[in-house]
DONUSE-885768 format. One record per residue: x, y, z of N, C-alpha, C in turn; residue number from 1. Coordinates in steps of 0.001 Angstrom, whole numbers, plus 500000, padded with zeros to 6 digits. Layout:
REM DONUSE-885768
    n.c1    n.c2    n.c3   ca.c1   ca.c2   ca.c3    c.c1    c.c2    c.c3  resi
       X       Y       Z       X       Y       Z       X       Y       Z   NUM
...
REM end
This chain:
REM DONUSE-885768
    n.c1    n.c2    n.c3   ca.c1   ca.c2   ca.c3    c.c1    c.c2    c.c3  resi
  500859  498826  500000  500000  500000  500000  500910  501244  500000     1
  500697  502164  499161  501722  503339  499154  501131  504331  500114     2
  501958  505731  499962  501559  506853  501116  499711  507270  501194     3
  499726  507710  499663  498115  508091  499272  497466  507175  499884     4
  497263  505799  499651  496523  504589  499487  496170  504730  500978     5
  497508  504720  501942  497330  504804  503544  496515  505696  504167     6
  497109  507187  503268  496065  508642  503635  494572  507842  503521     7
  494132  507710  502622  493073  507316  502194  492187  506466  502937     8
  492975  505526  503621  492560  504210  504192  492474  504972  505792     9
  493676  505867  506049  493533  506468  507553  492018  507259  507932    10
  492009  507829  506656  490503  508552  506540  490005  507770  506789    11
  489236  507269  506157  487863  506413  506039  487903  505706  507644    12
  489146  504910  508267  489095  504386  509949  488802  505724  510295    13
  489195  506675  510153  489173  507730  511321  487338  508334  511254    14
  486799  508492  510067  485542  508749  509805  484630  507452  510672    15
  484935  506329  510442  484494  505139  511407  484427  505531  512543    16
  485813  506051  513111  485485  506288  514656  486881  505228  514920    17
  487603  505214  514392  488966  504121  514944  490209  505443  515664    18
  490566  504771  516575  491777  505673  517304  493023  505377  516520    19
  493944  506484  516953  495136  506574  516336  496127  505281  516259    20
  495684  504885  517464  496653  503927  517678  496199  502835  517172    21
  495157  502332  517255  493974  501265  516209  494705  501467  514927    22
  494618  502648  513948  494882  502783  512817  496613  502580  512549    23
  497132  503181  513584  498826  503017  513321  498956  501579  513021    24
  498440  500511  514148  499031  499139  514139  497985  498726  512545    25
  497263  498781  512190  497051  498240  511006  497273  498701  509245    26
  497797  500054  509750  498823  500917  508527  500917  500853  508866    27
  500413  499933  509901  502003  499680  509543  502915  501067  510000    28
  502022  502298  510366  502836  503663  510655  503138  504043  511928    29
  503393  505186  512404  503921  505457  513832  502614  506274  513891    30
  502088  506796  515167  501010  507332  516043  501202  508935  515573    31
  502161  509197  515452  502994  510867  514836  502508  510634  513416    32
  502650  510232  512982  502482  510220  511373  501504  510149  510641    33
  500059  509390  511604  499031  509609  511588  498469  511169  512362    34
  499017  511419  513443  498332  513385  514196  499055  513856  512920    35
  499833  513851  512529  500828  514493  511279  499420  514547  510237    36
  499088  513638  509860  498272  513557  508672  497135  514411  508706    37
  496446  513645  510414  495109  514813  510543  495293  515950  510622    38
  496630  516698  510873  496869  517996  510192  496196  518907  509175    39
  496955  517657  507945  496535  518263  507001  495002  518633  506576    40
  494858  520109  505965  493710  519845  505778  492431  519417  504920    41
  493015  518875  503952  491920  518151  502895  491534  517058  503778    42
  492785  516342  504505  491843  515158  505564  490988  515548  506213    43
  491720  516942  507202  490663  517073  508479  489257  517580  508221    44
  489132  518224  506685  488308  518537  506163  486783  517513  505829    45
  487625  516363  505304  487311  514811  504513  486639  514317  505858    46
  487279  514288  506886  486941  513568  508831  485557  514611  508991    47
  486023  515591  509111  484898  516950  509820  483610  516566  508839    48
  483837  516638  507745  482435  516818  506875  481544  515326  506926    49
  482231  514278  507049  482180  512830  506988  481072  512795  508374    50
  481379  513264  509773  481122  513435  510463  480274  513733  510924    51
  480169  514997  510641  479143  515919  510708  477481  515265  509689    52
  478263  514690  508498  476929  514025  507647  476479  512816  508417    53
  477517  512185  509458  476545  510970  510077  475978  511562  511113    54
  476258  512809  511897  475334  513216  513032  474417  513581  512693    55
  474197  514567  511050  472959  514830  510849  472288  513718  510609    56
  472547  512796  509807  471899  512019  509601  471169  511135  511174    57
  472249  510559  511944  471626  509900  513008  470309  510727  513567    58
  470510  512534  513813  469530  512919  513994  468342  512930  513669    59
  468479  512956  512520  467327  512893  511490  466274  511527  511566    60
  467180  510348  511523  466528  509049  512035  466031  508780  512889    61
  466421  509848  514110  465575  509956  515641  464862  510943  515735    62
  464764  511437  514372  463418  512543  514007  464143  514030  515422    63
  464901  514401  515713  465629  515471  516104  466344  516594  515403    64
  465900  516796  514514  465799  517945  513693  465113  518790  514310    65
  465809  520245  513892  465119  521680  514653  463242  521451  513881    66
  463566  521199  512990  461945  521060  511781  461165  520063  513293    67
  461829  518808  512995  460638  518025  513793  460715  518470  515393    68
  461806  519191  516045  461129  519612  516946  460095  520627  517210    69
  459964  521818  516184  459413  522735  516027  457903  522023  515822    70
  457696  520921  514534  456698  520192  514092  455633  519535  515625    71
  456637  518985  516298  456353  518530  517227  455374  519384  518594    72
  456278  520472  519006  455926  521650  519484  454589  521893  519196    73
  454465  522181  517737  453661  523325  517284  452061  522051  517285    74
  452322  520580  517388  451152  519592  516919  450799  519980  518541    75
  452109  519295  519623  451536  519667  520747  450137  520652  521416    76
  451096  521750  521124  450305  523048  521479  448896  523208  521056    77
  448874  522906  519382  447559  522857  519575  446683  522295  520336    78
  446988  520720  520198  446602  520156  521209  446047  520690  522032    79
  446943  521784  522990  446856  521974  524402  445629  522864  524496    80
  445645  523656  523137  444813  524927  522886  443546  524520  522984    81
  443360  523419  522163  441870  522807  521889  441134  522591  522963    82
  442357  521784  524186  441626  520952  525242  441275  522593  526100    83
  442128  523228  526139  441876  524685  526894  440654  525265  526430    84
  440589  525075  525237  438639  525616  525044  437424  524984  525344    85
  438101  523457  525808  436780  522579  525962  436573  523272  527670    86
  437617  523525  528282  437426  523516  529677  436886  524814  530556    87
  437011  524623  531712  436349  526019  532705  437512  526181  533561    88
  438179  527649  532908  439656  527612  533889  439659  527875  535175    89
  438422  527833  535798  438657  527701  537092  438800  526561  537904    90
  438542  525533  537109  439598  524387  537320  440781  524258  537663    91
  441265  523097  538778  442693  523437  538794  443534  522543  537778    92
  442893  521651  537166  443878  520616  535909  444039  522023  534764    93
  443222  522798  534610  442978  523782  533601  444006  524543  533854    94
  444370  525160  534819  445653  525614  535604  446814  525116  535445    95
  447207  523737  535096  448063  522469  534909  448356  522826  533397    96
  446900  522923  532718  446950  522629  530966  447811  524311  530697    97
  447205  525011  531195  447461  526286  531110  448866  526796  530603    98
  449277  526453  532338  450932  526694  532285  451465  525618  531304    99
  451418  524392  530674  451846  524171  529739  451665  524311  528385   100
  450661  525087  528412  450727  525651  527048  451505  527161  527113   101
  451453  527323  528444  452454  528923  528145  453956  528236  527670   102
  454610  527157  528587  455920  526360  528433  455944  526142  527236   103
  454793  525778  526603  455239  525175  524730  455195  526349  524308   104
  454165  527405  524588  454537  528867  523593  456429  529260  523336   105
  456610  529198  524965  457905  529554  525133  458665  528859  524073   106
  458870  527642  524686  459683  526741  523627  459378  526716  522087   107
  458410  527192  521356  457856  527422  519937  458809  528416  519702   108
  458750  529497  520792  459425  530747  520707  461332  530552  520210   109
  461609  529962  521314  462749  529503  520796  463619  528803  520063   110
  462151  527842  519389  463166  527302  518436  462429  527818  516961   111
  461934  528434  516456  461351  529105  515439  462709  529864  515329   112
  463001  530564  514306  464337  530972  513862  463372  532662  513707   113
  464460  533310  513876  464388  535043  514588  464788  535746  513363   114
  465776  534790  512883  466269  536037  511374  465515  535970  509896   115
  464919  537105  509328  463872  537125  508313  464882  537662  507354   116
  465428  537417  506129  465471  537345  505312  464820  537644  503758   117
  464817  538700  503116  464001  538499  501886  462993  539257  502539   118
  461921  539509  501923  460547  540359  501926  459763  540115  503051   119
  458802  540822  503161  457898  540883  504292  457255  539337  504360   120
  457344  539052  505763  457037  537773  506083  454957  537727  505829   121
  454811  536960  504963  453243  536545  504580  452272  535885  505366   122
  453177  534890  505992  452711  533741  506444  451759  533890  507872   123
  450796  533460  508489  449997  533995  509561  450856  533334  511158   124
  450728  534219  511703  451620  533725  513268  450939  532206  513957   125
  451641  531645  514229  451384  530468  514850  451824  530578  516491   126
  450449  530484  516969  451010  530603  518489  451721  532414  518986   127
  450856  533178  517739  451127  534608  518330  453040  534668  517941   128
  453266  533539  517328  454548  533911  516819  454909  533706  514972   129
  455284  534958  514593  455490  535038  512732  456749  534371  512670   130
  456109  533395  511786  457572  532774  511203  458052  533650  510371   131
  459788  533134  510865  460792  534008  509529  461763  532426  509054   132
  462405  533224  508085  463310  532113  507935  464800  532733  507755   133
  466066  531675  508513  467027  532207  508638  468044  530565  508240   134
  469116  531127  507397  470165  529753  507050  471139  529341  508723   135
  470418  528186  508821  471372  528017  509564  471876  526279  509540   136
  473459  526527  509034  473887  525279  508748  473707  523972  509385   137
  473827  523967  510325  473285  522550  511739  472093  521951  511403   138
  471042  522510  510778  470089  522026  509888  470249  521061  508725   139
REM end
Protein backbone atom coordinates (compact mmCIF):
# COMPACT_ATOMS: atom_id res chain seq x y z
CA UNK A 1 0.00 0.00 0.00
CA UNK A 2 1.72 3.34 -0.85
CA UNK A 3 1.56 6.85 1.12
CA UNK A 4 -1.89 8.09 -0.73
CA UNK A 5 -3.48 4.59 -0.51
CA UNK A 6 -2.67 4.80 3.54
CA UNK A 7 -3.93 8.64 3.64
CA UNK A 8 -6.93 7.32 2.19
CA UNK A 9 -7.44 4.21 4.19
CA UNK A 10 -6.47 6.47 7.55
CA UNK A 11 -9.50 8.55 6.54
CA UNK A 12 -12.14 6.41 6.04
CA UNK A 13 -10.91 4.39 9.95
CA UNK A 14 -10.83 7.73 11.32
CA UNK A 15 -14.46 8.75 9.81
CA UNK A 16 -15.51 5.14 11.41
CA UNK A 17 -14.52 6.29 14.66
CA UNK A 18 -11.03 4.12 14.94
CA UNK A 19 -8.22 5.67 17.30
CA UNK A 20 -4.86 6.57 16.34
CA UNK A 21 -3.35 3.93 17.68
CA UNK A 22 -6.03 1.26 16.21
CA UNK A 23 -5.12 2.78 12.82
CA UNK A 24 -1.17 3.02 13.32
CA UNK A 25 -0.97 -0.86 14.14
CA UNK A 26 -2.95 -1.76 11.01
CA UNK A 27 -1.18 0.92 8.53
CA UNK A 28 2.00 -0.32 9.54
CA UNK A 29 2.84 3.66 10.65
CA UNK A 30 3.92 5.46 13.83
CA UNK A 31 1.01 7.33 16.04
CA UNK A 32 2.99 10.87 14.84
CA UNK A 33 2.48 10.22 11.37
CA UNK A 34 -0.97 9.61 11.59
CA UNK A 35 -1.67 13.39 14.20
CA UNK A 36 0.83 14.49 11.28
CA UNK A 37 -1.73 13.56 8.67
CA UNK A 38 -4.89 14.81 10.54
CA UNK A 39 -3.13 18.00 10.19
CA UNK A 40 -3.47 18.26 7.00
CA UNK A 41 -6.29 19.85 5.78
CA UNK A 42 -8.08 18.15 2.89
CA UNK A 43 -8.16 15.16 5.56
CA UNK A 44 -9.34 17.07 8.48
CA UNK A 45 -11.69 18.54 6.16
CA UNK A 46 -12.69 14.81 4.51
CA UNK A 47 -13.06 13.57 8.83
CA UNK A 48 -15.10 16.95 9.82
CA UNK A 49 -17.57 16.82 6.88
CA UNK A 50 -17.82 12.83 6.99
CA UNK A 51 -18.88 13.43 10.46
CA UNK A 52 -20.86 15.92 10.71
CA UNK A 53 -23.07 14.02 7.65
CA UNK A 54 -23.46 10.97 10.08
CA UNK A 55 -24.67 13.22 13.03
CA UNK A 56 -27.04 14.83 10.85
CA UNK A 57 -28.10 12.02 9.60
CA UNK A 58 -28.37 9.90 13.01
CA UNK A 59 -30.47 12.92 13.99
CA UNK A 60 -32.67 12.89 11.49
CA UNK A 61 -33.47 9.05 12.04
CA UNK A 62 -34.42 9.96 15.64
CA UNK A 63 -36.58 12.54 14.01
CA UNK A 64 -34.37 15.47 16.10
CA UNK A 65 -34.20 17.94 13.69
CA UNK A 66 -34.88 21.68 14.65
CA UNK A 67 -38.06 21.06 11.78
CA UNK A 68 -39.36 18.03 13.79
CA UNK A 69 -38.87 19.61 16.95
CA UNK A 70 -40.59 22.74 16.03
CA UNK A 71 -43.30 20.19 14.09
CA UNK A 72 -43.65 18.53 17.23
CA UNK A 73 -44.07 21.65 19.48
CA UNK A 74 -46.34 23.32 17.28
CA UNK A 75 -48.85 19.59 16.92
CA UNK A 76 -48.46 19.67 20.75
CA UNK A 77 -49.70 23.05 21.48
CA UNK A 78 -52.44 22.86 19.58
CA UNK A 79 -53.40 20.16 21.21
CA UNK A 80 -53.14 21.97 24.40
CA UNK A 81 -55.19 24.93 22.89
CA UNK A 82 -58.13 22.81 21.89
CA UNK A 83 -58.37 20.95 25.24
CA UNK A 84 -58.12 24.68 26.89
CA UNK A 85 -61.36 25.62 25.04
CA UNK A 86 -63.22 22.58 25.96
CA UNK A 87 -62.57 23.52 29.68
CA UNK A 88 -63.65 26.02 32.70
CA UNK A 89 -60.34 27.61 33.89
CA UNK A 90 -61.34 27.70 37.09
CA UNK A 91 -60.40 24.39 37.32
CA UNK A 92 -57.31 23.44 38.79
CA UNK A 93 -56.12 20.62 35.91
CA UNK A 94 -57.02 23.78 33.60
CA UNK A 95 -54.35 25.61 35.60
CA UNK A 96 -51.94 22.47 34.91
CA UNK A 97 -53.05 22.63 30.97
CA UNK A 98 -52.54 26.29 31.11
CA UNK A 99 -49.07 26.69 32.28
CA UNK A 100 -48.15 24.17 29.74
CA UNK A 101 -49.27 25.65 27.05
CA UNK A 102 -47.55 28.92 28.14
CA UNK A 103 -44.08 26.36 28.43
CA UNK A 104 -44.76 25.18 24.73
CA UNK A 105 -45.46 28.87 23.59
CA UNK A 106 -42.09 29.55 25.13
CA UNK A 107 -40.32 26.74 23.63
CA UNK A 108 -42.14 27.42 19.94
CA UNK A 109 -40.58 30.75 20.71
CA UNK A 110 -37.25 29.50 20.80
CA UNK A 111 -36.83 27.30 18.44
CA UNK A 112 -38.65 29.11 15.44
CA UNK A 113 -35.66 30.97 13.86
CA UNK A 114 -35.61 35.04 14.59
CA UNK A 115 -33.73 36.04 11.37
CA UNK A 116 -36.13 37.13 8.31
CA UNK A 117 -34.53 37.35 5.31
CA UNK A 118 -36.00 38.50 1.89
CA UNK A 119 -39.45 40.36 1.93
CA UNK A 120 -42.10 40.88 4.29
CA UNK A 121 -42.96 37.77 6.08
CA UNK A 122 -46.76 36.54 4.58
CA UNK A 123 -47.29 33.74 6.44
CA UNK A 124 -50.00 33.99 9.56
CA UNK A 125 -48.38 33.73 13.27
CA UNK A 126 -48.62 30.47 14.85
CA UNK A 127 -48.99 30.60 18.49
CA UNK A 128 -48.87 34.61 18.33
CA UNK A 129 -45.45 33.91 16.82
CA UNK A 130 -44.51 35.04 12.73
CA UNK A 131 -42.43 32.77 11.20
CA UNK A 132 -39.21 34.01 9.53
CA UNK A 133 -36.69 32.11 7.94
CA UNK A 134 -32.97 32.21 8.64
CA UNK A 135 -29.84 29.75 7.05
CA UNK A 136 -28.63 28.02 9.56
CA UNK A 137 -26.11 25.28 8.75
CA UNK A 138 -26.71 22.55 11.74
CA UNK A 139 -29.91 22.03 9.89
Amino acid sequence: MNKEEQKLKFTELRIKGDTFESIAKQLKVSKQTLINWSKCDEIADAIRIAKLTKYQNLLKSYELTKHNKIEHLAILGKKVKEELLKRDLTNISTEKLLNLFLILTTKLKEEVPTHQYGGECTLEPIFGITPSFTFNPED
